[in-house]
N, C-alpha and C positions, 0 to 999 in steps of 0.2 A: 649599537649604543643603546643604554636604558633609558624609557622613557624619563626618570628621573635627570640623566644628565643630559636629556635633548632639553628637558625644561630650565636647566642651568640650577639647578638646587644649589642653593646658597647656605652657608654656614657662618657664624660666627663663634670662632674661641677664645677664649680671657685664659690666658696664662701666667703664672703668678712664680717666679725665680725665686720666691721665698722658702718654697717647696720645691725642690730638688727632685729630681727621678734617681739619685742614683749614676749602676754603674749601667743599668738596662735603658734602653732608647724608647721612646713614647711608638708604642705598640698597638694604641688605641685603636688606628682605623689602619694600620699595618696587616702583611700577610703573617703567616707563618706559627707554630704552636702558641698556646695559652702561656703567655708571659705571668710569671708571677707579680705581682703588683709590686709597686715598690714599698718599703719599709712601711712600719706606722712608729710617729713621729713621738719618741717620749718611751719609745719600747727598751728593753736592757739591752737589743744590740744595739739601741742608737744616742746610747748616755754618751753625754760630753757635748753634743751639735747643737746648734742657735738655728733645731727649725723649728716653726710653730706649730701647734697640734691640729688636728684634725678639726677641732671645734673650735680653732680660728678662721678655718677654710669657710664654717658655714657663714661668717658674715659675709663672705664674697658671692656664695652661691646665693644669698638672701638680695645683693644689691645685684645680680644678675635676673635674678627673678620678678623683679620694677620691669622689667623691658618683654619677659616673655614666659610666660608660668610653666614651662615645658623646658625645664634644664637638664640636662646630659653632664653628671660626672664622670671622668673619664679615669681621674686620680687625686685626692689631694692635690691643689695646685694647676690642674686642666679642668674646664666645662666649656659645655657649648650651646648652643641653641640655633636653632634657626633662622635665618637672618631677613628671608621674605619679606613676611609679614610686619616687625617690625621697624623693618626699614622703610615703608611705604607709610606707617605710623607716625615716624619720628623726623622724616621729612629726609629721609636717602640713608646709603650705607655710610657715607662718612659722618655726616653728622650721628647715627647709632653708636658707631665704633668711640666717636671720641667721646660722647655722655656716659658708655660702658666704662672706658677708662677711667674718666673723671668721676666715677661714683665709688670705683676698685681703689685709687689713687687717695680720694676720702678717707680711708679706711686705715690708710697707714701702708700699702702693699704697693711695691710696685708690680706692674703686668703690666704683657705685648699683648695685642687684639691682635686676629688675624682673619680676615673676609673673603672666603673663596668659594669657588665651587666645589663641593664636598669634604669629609673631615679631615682626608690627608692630606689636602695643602692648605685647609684653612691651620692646621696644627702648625705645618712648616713657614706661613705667614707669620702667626703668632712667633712663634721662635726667634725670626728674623726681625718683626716690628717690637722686640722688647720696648719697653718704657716708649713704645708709640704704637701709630696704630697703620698696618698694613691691607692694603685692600685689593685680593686679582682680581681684575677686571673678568667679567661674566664673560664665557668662552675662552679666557684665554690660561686655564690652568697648567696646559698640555706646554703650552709656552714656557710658565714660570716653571716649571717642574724640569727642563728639557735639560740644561746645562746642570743639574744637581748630579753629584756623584750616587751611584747605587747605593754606597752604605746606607741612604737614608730608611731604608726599606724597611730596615731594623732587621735583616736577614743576613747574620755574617758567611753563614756557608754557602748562600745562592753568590751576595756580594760578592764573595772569593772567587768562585768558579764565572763569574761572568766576568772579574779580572783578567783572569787568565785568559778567555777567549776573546779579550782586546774589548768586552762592551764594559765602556766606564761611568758612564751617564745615562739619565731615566731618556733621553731625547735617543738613545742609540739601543736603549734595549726596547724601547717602544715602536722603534721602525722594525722592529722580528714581526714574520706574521705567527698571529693569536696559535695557529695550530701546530706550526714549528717549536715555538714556545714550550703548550701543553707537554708534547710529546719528550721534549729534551729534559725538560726541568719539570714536569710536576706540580702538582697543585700549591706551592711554594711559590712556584714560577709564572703560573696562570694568575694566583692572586698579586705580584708583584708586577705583571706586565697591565694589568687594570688600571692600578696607581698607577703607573709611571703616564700612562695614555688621559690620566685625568678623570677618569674613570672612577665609578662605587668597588669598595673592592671584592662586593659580592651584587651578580643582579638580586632582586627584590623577590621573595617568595613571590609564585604565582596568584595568590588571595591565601588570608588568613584561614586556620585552622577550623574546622568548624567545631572541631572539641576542646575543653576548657582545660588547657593544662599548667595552670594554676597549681603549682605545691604549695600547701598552708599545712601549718598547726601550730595549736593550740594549748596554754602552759598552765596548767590548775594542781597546785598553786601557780601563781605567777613567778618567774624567774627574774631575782635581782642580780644576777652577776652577768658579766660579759662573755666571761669564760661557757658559762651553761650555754646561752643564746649563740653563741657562735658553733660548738660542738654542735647543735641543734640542726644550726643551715649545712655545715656539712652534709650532713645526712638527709635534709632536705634537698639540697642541690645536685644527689645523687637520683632520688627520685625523679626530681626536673627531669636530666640528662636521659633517665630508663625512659620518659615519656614521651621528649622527643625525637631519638633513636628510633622508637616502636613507628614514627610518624614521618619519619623521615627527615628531619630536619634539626638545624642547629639553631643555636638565639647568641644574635652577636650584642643585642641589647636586654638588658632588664630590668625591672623593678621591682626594689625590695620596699615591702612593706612590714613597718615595727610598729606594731600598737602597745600603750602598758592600760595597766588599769584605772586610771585615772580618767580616761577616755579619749588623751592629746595619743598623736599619732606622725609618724616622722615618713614621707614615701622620695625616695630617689630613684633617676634611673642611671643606669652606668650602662659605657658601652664598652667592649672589648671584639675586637674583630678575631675571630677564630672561636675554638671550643672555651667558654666558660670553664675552668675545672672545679669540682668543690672545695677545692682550697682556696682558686681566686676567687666565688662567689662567697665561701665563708671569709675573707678578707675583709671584702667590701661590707659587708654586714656589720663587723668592726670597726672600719672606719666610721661609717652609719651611727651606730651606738655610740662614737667619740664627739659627731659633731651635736649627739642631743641635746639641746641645752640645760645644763646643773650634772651634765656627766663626771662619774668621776675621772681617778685615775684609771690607764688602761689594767683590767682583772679585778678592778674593786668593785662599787655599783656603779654600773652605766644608768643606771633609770631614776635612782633616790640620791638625791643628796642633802637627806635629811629632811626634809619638809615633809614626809609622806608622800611620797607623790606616785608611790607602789611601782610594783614591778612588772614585766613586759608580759602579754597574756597572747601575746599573738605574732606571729610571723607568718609571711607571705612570701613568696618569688614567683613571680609574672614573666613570662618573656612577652616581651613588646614588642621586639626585632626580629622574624623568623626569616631564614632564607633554607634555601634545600642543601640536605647536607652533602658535602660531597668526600666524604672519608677522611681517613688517615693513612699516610704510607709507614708503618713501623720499621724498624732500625733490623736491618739483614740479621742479629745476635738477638733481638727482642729487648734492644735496650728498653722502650719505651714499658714496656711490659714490669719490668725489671723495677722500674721507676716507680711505678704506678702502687707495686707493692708496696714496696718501699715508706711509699706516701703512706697508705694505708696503717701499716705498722706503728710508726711515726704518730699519725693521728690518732693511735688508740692510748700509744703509751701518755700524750698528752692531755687525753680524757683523764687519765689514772691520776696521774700524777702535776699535770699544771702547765700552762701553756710552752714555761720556762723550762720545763724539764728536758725535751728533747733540742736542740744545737746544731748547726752548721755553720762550716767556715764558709766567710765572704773575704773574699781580695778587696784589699783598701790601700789607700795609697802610705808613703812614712818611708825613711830611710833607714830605719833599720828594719829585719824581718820580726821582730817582737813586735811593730808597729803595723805590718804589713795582713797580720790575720784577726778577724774580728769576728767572738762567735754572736748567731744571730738567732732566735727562734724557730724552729723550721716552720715554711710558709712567710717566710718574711724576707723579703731583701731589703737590708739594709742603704738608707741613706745617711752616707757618711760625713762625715766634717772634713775629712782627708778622703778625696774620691781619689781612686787609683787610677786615671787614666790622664791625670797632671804631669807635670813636669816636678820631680825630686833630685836637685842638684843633691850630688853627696851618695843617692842612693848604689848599694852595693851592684854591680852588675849580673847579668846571667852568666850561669846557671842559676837559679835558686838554691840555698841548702833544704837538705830534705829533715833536716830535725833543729828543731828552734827549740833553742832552753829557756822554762819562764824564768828562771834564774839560774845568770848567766856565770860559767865555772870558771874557779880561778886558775891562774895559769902564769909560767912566767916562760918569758923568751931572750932568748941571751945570744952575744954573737961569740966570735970563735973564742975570747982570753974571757969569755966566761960573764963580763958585763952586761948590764941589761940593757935591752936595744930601747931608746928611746927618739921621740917623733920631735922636730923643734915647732915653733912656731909657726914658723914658713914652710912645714910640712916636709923637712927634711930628716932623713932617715939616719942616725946615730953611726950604728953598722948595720950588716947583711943581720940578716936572724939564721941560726948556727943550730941552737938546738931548744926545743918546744916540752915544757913538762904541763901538764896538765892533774891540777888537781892535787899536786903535790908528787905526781906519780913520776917513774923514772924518767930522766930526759930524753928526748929522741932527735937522731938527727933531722935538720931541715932542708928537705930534699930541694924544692923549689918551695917560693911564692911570688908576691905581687901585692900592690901597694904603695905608698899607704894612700888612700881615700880619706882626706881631712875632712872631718864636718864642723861649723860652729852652729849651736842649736841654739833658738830662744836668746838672741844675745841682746834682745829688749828686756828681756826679765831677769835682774839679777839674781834672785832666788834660784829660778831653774837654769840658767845659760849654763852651758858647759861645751869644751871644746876636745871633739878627740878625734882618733884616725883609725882608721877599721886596715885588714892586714886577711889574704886570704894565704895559709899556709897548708906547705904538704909534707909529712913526715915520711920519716924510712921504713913505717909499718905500713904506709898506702893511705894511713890515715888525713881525712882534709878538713881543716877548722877555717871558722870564722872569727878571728881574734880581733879585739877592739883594744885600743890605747889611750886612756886617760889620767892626768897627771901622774906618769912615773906608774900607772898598774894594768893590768896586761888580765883581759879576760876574755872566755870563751863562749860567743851568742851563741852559733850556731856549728852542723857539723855535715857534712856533705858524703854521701855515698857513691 
C-alpha cells in the first residue's frame, strides 16, 4: 500500500449534471488509454443541446476555489480538490461538502459532492450523492467500491473478459492476487485491480525530477484566435511527451498556463489518469481559452472581446503529477500506430484548413438512422442531446443499414392486385407488400419482410408531430431497403448489404 493511501488521502469532487460526459464514462482517475475528452460545448457537432459553455463552468471552479486555491479540472462539469486541509478549516467533511454544494447550488447548477479516499471513489460518490452530498468514511473505500460492477472501470474490454471468467464486481476482482493479475491482464489490469482495492491508481513517482520539464512558448505577435493557440499546444504537448519519455516517466496531471498581453493570466490544472495525448492536452487548452472571461465564440477571439485587452503571448505546460512510466502494449496489427498517423494527418489538414474542416462520425441516440449519426470535429467527442445509450422505443432493430440516404428516395409498394399497402392507425398492415419500385424504377418482387414499427414523433408539437411506420423489405434481386410509411407515401431511408 502507498504511503498516500496508509495516510487515507481524502478528496473532494463537485460534479455538475449540467454538463454531461457524453457517450465515454469519467476516465479521470480510471485505467486504461487517453480517453479523448468529451465534446466542447457550443461546437458544430454539438448544435441543438441546452449544455452550458465552458465559461459557465468557471463560475463553479471560481466558488470551489473559496474553500481551497489548488483545483483539479478534470472536464467541464468535474473538479476536485483536496479535502484534508479544508475540512479541519471549515469544521469536518460534512459540513465542507454541504457549503461546497450550497455555494454550486447558488449559482443556478445543480451538483453531487462526493468525499472519499482518492479520485476514483471520490468521482463515484459524486455520481451517486447527485443533488446531495456523499461522504466514504476514511478506510473504508475498498468496502464502498466492493459490490460495484466492473464496468465502472471505464475498461469495456478488461470488463468483458472478467465477465466471462465469472469476476463481476471491483470486491471479486480485488481478491486476484496483484501478480496473477499483472501477468493475465496487463497493465489495464494492474491499473484496474488498484481502483477496485482502493487504491491510487498509479504509486507516486519516487521524488520529483530534478530537470525542468516545462514546455513554454512564446507569440510575437500575440495570437488572437483560439484556433492559432490550440494548434500551438499540440505541438507543444508533443514536446512535453519527447521529454518525459527521454526521463522516463508519464504526467497524469498538468498545468496549463495562458498569459495575453495585457498582463491578466488564466493557470489550471487537469488531471487525466494515463498518457496525456496532444490532442487531449490541446483540448483542455480550449476548454481553458472558453472559460476566459470576455471569450468569445469557440474559433473567433478567445482573448479580445473588443475592449483591447490583446492577444495571448504566452503558453506553458507544467506537469505537476509525475509517476514512472510503465509503457504501452500495442494492438497485435499496429492498430495503435495506425491511429496515431491518422491523428497526425488529421491535425495538419486542420491547421490548413480550420478546425471544422476535418469530421467524424459519433453514435447518438434517435429512431431513425438519419438521427442516429452526428458529424463531429475530429478531437472532439460529442455531447449529445440524444445520448445513444437510452432507451428509443420505435427504434429500427439490428442489424444497422449500411447506407443512410440524406434524402430519403421515393418509392412505392403495392400488394398482389396492384394497391398501395397502407399502415392504419392501430398499426395495422393494409396487405402483404407484393412488389417494391424504387425511384420510379421497374417494380421488383417482395421476397420477404417485417413490420411495421409505428412511431408517433413530437406529438406535443403540432408543427413537427408526425406519425408513420418503418417496414424492412427484401426484394428478388437480393436487394434490402429500409422503407418508411407516412400519410399514404412510401419512402426509402436506408439500404442494407
Amino acid at each position: 500500500m502507498t504511503r498516500q493511501a496508509q495516510r487515507g488521502q481524502r478528496v473532494l469532487v463537485v460534479r455538475c449534471p449540467a454538463w454531461p460526459p457524453g457517450d465515454a464514462p469519467d476516465r479521470a482517475a480510471g485505467p486504461g488509454p487517453a480517453a479523448r475528452p468529451a465534446g466542447q460545448a457550443g461546437s458544430a457537432g454539438t448544435a441543438g443541446q441546452a449544455v452550458p459553455d465552458a465559461r459557465a463552468f468557471e463560475q463553479v471552479i471560481d466558488a470551489a476555489e473559496r474553500f481551497s486555491p489548488r483545483i483539479e479540472v478534470l472536464r467541464p462539469g468535474i473538479c476536485a480538490f483536496g479535502a484534508r486541509g479544508p475540512a479541519r478549516y471549515f469544521g469536518g467533511e460534512d459540513e465542507l461538502g454541504r457549503l461546497v454544494a450550497e455555494a454550486v447550488t447558488r449559482l443556478g447548477f445543480d451538483c453531487g459532492v462526493g468525499i472519499a479516499d482518492g479520485m476514483f471513489a471520490a468521482l463515484l460518490a459524486s455520481r451517486d450523492g447527485l443533488a446531495s452530498v456523499l461522504i466514504v468514511p476514511p478506510g473504508g473505500t475498498a468496502a464502498y467500491l466492493a459490490p460495484r460492477a466492473v464496468t465502472v472501470l471505464g475498461e469495456p474490454e478488461l470488463a468483458d473478459l472478467l465477465a466471462r471468467l465469472g469476476i463481476r464486481t471491483l470486491g471479486e476482482f480485488a481478491a486476484l492476487p496483484a501478480s496473477e493479475v499483472a501477468n493475465r491482464f496487463g497493465p489495464p489490469g494492474v491499473l484496474g485491480h488498484r481502483l477496485a482495492r482502493g487504491l491510487d491508481p498509479r504509486p507516486p513517482a519516487a521524488r520529483p525530477p530534478e530537470a525542468d520539464l516545462t514546455a513554454r512558448i512564446e507569440f510575437d505577435p500575440p495570437l488572437d484566435r483560439a484556433e492559432q493557440v490550440v494548434f500551438a499546444a499540440k505541438a507543444l504537448a508533443g514536446q512535453l511527451h519527447d521529454r518525459l519519455s527521454a526521463a522516463g516517466l508519464t504526467c497524469v496531471r498538468i498545468r496549463v498556463e495562458v498569459a495575453r498581453s495585457d498582463g491578466s493570466e488564466i493557470t489550471r490544472l487537469w488531471r487525466h489518469d494515463g498518457l496525456l495525448s496532444d490532442l487531449a492536452v490541446a483540448e483542455r487548452v480550449r476548454w481553458q481559452l472558453d472559460g476566459w472571461p470576455g471569450a468569445g465564440d469557440r474559433g473567433g477571439d478567445p482573448v479580445d472581446d473588443g475592449g483591447g485587452t490583446g492577444g495571448v503571448v504566452a503558453l506553458r505546460l507544467i506537469p505537476d503529477q509525475l509517476v514512472h512510466a510503465q509503457g504501452r502494449q500495442l494492438g497485435l496489427w499496429g492498430d495503435a500506430a495506425i491511429s496515431d498517423r491518422v491523428a497526425r494527418a488529421a491535425i495538419r489538414v486542420q491547421a490548413m484548413l480550420g478546425h471544422d474542416a476535418v469530421r467524424q462520425p459519433v453514435l447518438v441516440g434517435g429512431r431513425s438512422p438519419a438521427e442516429q449519426g452526428l458529424l463531429v470535429p475530429f478531437g472532439e467527442v460529442a455531447r449529445p442531446a440524444r445520448p445513444a445509450g437510452r432507451p428509443w422505443p420505435g427504434r429500427i432493430p439490428a442489424p444497422a443499414p449500411s447506407t443512410v440516404y440524406p434524402v430519403p428516395r421515393q418509392a412505392m409498394v403495392t400488394d398482389q392486385a396492384g394497391a398501395l399497402v397502407t399502415v392504419t392507425g392501430r398499426g395495422l398492415v393494409s396487405a402483404d407488400p407484393a412488389r417494391l419500385s424504387v425511384d420510379g424504377g421497374r417494380p421488383l418482387a417482395v421476397t420477404a419482410w417485417t413490420g411495421p414499427w409505428p412511431v408517433t414523433e413530437r406529438w406535443w408539437d403540432p408543427e413537427h408531430a408526425c406519425r408513420k411506420a418503418r417496414f424492412q423489405l427484401v426484394a428478388a434481386d437480393g436487394s434490402a431497403w429500409l422503407a418508411v410509411v407516412s400519410d399514404g407515401r412510401w419512402l426509402i431511408e436506408a439500404s442494407y448489404d
